[in-house]
Backbone bond lengths (Angstrom), bond angles and torsions (degrees), N, CA, C in turn:
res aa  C-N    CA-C-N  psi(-1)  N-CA   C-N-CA  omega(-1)  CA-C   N-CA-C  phi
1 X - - - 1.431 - - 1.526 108.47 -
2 X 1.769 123.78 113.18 1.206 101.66 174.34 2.014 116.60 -93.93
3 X 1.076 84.46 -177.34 1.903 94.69 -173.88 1.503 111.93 -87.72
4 X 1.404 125.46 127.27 0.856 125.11 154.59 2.009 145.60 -26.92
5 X 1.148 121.13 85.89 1.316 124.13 -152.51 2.381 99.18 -77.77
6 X 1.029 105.77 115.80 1.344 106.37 -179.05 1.389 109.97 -98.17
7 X 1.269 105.39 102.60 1.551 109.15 -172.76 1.896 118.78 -79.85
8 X 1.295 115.24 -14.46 0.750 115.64 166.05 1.866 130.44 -138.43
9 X 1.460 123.23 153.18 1.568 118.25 -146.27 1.600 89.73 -105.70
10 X 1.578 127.43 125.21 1.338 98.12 -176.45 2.037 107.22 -86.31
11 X 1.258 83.72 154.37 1.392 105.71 172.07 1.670 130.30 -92.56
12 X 1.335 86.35 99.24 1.687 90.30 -176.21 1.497 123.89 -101.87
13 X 1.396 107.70 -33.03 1.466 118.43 149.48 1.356 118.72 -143.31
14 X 1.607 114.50 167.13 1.382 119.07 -179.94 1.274 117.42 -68.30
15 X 1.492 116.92 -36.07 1.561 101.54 -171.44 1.842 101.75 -128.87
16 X 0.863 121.24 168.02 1.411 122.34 -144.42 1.496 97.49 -138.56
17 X 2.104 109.50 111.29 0.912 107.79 -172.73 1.859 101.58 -140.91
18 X 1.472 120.95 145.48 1.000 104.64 177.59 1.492 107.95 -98.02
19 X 1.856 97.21 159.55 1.691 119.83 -158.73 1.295 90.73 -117.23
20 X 1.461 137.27 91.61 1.103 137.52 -163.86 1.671 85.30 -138.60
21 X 1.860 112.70 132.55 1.505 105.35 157.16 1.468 104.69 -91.95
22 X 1.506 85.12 125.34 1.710 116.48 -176.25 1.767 96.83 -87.96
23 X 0.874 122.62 -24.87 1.910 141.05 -166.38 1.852 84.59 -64.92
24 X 1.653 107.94 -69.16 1.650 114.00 175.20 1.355 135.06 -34.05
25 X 1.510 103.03 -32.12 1.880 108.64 163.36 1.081 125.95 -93.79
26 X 1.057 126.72 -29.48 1.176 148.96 -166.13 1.708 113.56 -108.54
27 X 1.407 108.10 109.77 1.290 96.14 -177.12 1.745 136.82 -92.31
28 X 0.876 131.66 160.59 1.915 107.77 -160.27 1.369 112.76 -52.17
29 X 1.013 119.84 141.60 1.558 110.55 165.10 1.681 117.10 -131.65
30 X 1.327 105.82 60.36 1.616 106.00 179.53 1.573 120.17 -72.94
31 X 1.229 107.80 171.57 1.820 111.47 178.44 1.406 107.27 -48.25
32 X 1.766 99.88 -52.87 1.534 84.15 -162.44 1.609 104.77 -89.68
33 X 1.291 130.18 1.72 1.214 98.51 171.89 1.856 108.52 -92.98
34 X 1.106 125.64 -6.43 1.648 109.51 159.97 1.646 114.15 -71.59
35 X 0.864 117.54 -40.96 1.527 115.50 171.18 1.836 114.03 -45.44
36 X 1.783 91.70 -55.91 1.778 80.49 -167.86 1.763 101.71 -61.28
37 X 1.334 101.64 -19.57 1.226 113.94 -169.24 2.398 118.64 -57.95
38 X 1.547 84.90 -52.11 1.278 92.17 164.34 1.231 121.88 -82.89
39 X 1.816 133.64 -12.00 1.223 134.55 169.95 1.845 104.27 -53.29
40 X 0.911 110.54 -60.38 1.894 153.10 -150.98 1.620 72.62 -53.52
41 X 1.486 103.48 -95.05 1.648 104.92 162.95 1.346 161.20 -4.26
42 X 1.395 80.38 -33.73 1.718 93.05 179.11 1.204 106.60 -108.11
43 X 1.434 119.78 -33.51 1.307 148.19 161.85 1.670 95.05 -27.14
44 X 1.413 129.02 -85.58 1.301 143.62 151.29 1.419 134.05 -7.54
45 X 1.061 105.41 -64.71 1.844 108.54 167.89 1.211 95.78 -84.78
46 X 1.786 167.59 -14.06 0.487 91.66 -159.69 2.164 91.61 -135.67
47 X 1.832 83.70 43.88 1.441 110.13 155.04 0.970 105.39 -85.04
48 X 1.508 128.03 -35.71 1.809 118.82 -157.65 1.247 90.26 -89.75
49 X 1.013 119.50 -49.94 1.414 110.27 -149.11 2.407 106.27 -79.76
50 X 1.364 102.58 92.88 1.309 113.96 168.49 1.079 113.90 -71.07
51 X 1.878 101.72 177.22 1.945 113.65 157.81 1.811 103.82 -60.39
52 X 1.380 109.17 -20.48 1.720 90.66 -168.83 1.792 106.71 -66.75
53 X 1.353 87.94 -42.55 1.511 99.74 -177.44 1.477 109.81 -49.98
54 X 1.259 133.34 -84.06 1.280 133.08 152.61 1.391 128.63 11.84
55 X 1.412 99.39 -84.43 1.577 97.63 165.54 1.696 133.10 -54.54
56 X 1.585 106.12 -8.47 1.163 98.83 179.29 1.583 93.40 -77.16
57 X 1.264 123.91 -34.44 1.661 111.67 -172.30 1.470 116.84 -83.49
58 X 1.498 110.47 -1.37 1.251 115.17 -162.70 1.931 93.45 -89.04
59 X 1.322 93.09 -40.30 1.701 105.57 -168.44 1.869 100.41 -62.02
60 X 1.225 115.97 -37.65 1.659 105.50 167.10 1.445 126.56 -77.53
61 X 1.412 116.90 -2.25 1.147 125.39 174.71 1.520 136.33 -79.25
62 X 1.030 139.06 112.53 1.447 134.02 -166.29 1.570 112.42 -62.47
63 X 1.447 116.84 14.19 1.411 131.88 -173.60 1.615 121.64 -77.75
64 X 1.399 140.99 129.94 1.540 120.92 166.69 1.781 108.60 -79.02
65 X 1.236 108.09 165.21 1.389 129.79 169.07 1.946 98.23 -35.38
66 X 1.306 107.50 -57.06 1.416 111.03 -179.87 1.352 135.66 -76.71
67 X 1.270 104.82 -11.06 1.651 120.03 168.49 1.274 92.37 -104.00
68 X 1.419 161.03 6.32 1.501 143.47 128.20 1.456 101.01 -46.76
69 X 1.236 110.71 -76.64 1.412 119.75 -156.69 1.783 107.72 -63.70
70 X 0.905 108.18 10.17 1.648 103.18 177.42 1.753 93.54 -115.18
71 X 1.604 117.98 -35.57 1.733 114.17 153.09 1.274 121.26 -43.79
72 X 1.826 110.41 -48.26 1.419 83.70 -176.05 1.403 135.69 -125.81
73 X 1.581 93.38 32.54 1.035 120.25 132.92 2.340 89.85 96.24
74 X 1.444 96.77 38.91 1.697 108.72 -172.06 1.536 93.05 -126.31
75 X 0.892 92.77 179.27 2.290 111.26 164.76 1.145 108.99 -89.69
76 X 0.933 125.40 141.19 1.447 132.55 165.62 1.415 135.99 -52.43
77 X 1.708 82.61 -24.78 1.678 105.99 165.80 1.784 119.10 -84.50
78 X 1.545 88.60 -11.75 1.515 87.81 175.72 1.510 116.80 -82.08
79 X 1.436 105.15 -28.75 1.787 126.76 175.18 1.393 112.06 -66.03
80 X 1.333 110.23 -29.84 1.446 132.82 -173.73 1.879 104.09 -68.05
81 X 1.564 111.20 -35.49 1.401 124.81 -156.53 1.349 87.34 -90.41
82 X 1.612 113.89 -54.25 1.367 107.17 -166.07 1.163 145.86 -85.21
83 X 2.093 103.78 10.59 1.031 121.04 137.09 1.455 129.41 -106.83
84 X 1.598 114.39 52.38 1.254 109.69 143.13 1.509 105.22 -129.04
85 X 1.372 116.32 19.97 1.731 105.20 -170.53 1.814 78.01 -123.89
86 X 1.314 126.60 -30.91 1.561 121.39 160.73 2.252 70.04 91.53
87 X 1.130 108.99 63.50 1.508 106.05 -178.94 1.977 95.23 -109.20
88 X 1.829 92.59 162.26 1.195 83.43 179.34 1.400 113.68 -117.14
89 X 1.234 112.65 179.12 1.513 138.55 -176.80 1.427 108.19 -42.16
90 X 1.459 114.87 169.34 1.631 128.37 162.63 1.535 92.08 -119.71
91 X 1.688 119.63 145.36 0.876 132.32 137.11 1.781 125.70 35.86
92 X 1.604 87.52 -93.30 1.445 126.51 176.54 1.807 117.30 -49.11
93 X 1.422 89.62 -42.38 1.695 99.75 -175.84 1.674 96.14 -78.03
94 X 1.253 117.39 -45.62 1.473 112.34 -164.39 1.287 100.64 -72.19
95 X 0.990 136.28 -47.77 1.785 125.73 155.78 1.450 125.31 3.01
96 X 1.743 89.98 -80.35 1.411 113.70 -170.09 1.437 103.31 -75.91
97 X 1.576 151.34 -37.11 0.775 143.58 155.33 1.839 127.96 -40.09
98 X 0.790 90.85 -51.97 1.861 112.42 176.38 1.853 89.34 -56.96
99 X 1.562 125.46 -57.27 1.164 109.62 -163.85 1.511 112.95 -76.63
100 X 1.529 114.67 -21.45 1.479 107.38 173.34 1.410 100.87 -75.32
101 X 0.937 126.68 -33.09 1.575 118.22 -175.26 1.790 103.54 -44.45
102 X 0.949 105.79 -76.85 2.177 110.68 158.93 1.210 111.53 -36.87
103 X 1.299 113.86 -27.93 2.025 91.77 -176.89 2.010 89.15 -101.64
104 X 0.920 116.26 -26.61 1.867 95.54 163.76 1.667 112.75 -82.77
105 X 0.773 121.86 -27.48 1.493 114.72 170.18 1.592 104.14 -61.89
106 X 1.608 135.18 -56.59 1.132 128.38 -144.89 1.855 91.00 -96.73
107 X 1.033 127.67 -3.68 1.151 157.67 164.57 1.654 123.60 -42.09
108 X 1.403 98.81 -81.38 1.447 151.10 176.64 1.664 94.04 -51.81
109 X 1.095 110.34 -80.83 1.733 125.22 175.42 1.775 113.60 -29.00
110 X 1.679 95.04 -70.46 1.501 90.69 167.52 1.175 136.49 -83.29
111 X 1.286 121.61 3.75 1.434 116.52 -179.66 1.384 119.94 -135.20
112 X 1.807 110.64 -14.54 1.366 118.21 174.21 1.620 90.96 94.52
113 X 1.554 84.70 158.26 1.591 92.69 170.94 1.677 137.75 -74.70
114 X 1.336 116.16 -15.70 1.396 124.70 154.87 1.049 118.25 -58.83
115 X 1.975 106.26 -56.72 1.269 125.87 -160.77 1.668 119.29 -50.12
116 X 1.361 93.07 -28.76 1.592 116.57 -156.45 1.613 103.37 -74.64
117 X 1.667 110.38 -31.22 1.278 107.99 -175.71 1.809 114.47 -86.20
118 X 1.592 108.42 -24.94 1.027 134.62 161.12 1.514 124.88 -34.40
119 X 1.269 95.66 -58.10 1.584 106.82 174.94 1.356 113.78 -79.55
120 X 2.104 122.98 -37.50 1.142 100.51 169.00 1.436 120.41 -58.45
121 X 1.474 128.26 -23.63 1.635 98.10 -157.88 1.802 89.31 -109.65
122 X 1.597 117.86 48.04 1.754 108.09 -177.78 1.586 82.62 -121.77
123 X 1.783 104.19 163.95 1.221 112.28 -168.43 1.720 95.48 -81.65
124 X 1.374 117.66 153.77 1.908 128.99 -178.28 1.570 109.19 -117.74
125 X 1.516 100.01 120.36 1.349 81.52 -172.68 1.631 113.94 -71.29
126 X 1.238 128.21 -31.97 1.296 143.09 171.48 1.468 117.75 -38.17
127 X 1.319 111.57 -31.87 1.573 121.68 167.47 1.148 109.96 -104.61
128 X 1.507 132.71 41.96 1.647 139.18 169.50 1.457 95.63 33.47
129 X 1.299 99.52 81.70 1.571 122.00 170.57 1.268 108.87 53.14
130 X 0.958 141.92 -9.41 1.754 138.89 -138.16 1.980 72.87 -97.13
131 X 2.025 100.91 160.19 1.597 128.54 165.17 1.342 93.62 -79.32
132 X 1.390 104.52 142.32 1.391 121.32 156.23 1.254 115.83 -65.70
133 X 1.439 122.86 -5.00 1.786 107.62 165.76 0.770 131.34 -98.73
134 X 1.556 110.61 -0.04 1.429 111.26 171.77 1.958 114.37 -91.72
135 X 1.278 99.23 20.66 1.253 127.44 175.16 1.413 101.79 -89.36
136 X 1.130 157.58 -66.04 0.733 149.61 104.14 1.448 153.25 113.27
137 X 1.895 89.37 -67.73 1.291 130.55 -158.52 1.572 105.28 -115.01
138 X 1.201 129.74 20.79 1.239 134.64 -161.25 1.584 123.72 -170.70
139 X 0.963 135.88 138.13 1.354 133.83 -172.76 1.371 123.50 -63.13
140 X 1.661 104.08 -46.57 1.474 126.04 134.46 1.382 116.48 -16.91
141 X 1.372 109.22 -87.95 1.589 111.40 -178.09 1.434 127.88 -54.97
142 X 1.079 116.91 -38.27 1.368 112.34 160.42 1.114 130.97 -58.67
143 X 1.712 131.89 -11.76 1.010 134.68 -167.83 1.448 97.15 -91.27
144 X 1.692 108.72 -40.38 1.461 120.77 -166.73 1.410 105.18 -55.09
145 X 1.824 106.54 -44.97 1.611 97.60 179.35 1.452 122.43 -67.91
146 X 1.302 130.62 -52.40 1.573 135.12 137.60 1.347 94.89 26.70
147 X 1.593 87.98 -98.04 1.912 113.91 -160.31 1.383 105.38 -56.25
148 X 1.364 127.86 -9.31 1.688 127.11 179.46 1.302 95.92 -95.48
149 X 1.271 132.77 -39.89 1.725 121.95 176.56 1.408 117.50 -60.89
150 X 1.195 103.84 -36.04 1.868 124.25 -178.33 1.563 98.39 -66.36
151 X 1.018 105.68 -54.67 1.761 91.69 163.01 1.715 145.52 -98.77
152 X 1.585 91.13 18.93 1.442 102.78 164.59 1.687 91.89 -89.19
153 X 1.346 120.57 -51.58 1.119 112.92 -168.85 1.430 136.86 -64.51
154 X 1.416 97.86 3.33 1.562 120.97 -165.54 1.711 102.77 -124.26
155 X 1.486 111.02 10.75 1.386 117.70 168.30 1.742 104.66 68.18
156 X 1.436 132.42 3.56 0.940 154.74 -174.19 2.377 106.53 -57.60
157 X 1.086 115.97 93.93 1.150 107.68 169.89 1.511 117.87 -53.98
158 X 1.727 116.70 145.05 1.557 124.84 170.57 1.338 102.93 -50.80
């Protein structure tokens, strides 16, 4: 059986473009709908997230009332208020809270619960002598200590 030979290509237009809805994969992403989007959001965590909540991570923490509040960056008297009105968080605090929660959990594991406070206040050589608590104070810094446990724990040289 031979094949049909098509001698000619028809011409429907000159230049050749595909008509694909791109709108269908891709879903909108305008200003204002990420905004209402992160309003909605924050709105959300940061109803749930109370002083009760808090203190449950605060109570495993080798932390005082005053080294929170210098984490998260409030008065102590403000921590003081917002566990007696049981008020909640901003944003910003639930952040930094949520991430110490991971650096005492990943913490805790390798070093024990004494241990953990031990090492924050001993000099590191990996942080040119500097304490890991004075790490601390920043979203940044906390991450830095994080990623330094992740590689103590991973036998990982400075």
């Amino acid at each position: 059986m031979k094949k049909k030979v098509v001698d000619e290509v028809p011409k429907k237009s000159k230049t050749m473009m595909a008509n694909e809805p791109v709108a269908s994969y891709y879903p909108s992403f305008t200003k204002q709908n990420n905004i209402l989007h992160a309003q909605v959001t924050s709105k959300v965590i940061a109803k749930d997230f109370s002083f009760t909540e808090f203190k449950k991570i605060a109570d495993k923490s080798p932390f005082t009332l005053s080294e929170w509040a210098g984490i998260l960056h409030v008065s102590e008297r403000t921590l003081q208020r917002y566990a007696v009105y049981n008020s909640c968080f901003g944003a910003v605090q639930i952040e930094l809270i949520l991430l110490m929660k991971k650096l005492i959990d990943i913490g805790q594991d390798l070093f024990g619960v004494e241990g953990l406070r031990e090492w924050l206040d001993s000099s590191v050589f990996s942080l040119q002598h500097k304490k890991p608590i004075e790490y601390l104070t920043s979203y940044a810094g906390i991450q830095t200590i994080i990623q330094l446990m992740g590689r103590i724990q991973h036998g990982i040289p400075a």
